[in-house]
Legacy VTK file of the C-alpha trace (Angstrom):
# vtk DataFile Version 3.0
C-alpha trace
ASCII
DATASET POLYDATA
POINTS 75 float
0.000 0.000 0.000
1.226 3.495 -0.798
2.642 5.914 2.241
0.038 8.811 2.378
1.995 12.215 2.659
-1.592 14.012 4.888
-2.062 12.484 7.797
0.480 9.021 7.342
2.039 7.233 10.025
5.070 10.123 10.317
2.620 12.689 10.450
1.161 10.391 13.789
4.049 11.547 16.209
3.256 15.169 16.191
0.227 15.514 18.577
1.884 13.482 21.219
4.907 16.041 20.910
2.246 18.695 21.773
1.068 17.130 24.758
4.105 17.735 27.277
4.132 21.502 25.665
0.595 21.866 26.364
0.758 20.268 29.571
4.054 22.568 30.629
1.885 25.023 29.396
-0.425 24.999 32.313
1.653 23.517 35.053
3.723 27.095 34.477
1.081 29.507 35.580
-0.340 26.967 38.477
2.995 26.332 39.453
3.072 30.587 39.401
-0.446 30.901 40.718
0.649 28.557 43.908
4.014 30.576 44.677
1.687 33.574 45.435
0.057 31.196 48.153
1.405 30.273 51.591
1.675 26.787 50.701
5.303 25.109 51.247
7.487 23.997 48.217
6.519 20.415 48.553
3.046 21.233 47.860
3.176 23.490 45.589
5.132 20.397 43.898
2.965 18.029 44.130
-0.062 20.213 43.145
1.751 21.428 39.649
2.851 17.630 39.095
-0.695 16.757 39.402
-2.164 19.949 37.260
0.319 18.502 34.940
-0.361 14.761 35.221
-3.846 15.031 34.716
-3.951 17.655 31.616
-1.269 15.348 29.957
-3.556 12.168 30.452
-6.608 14.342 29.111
-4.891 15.510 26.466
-3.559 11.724 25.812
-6.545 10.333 25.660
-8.026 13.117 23.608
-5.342 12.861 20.991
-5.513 9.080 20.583
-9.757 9.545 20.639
-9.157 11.723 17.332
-6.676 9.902 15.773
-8.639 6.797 15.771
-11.658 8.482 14.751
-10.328 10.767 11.612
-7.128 9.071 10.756
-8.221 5.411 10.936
-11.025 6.145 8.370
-8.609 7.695 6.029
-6.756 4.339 5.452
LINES 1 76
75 0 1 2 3 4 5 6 7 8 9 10 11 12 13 14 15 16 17 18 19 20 21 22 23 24 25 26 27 28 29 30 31 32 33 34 35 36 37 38 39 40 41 42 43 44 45 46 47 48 49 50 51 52 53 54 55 56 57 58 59 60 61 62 63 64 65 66 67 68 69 70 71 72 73 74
């Protein structure tokens, strides 16, 4: 079968590039948000890992919910 150049199997690594950005995104300004707080570092830590955790499995499962619906039906 012939490589597609739109949307082919190299063209699959790109969203879960974006997910740590986008995820580092958000952690920066909670992480930010927090410092103005009186919590202590280690919760402030823990609160930004989980800001981050959570929007990077969101955005995980998001990604791979798309590419099996529009990408799958292209091949």
């Amino acid at each position: 079968m012939k490589s597609r150049s739109f949307r082919g199997t190299t063209n699959r690594v790109w969203p879960y590039l974006l997910i740590p950005t986008l995820a580092g995104l958000v952690a920066f300004p909670t992480w930010s948000t927090l410092s103005l707080t009186e919590l202590d570092y280690h919760q402030r830590l823990a609160l930004t890992a989980l800001c981050f955790t959570l929007v990077g499995a969101l955005t995980t499962w998001y990604v791979r919910w798309c590419l099996s619906r529009n990408c799958m039906a292209m091949e």
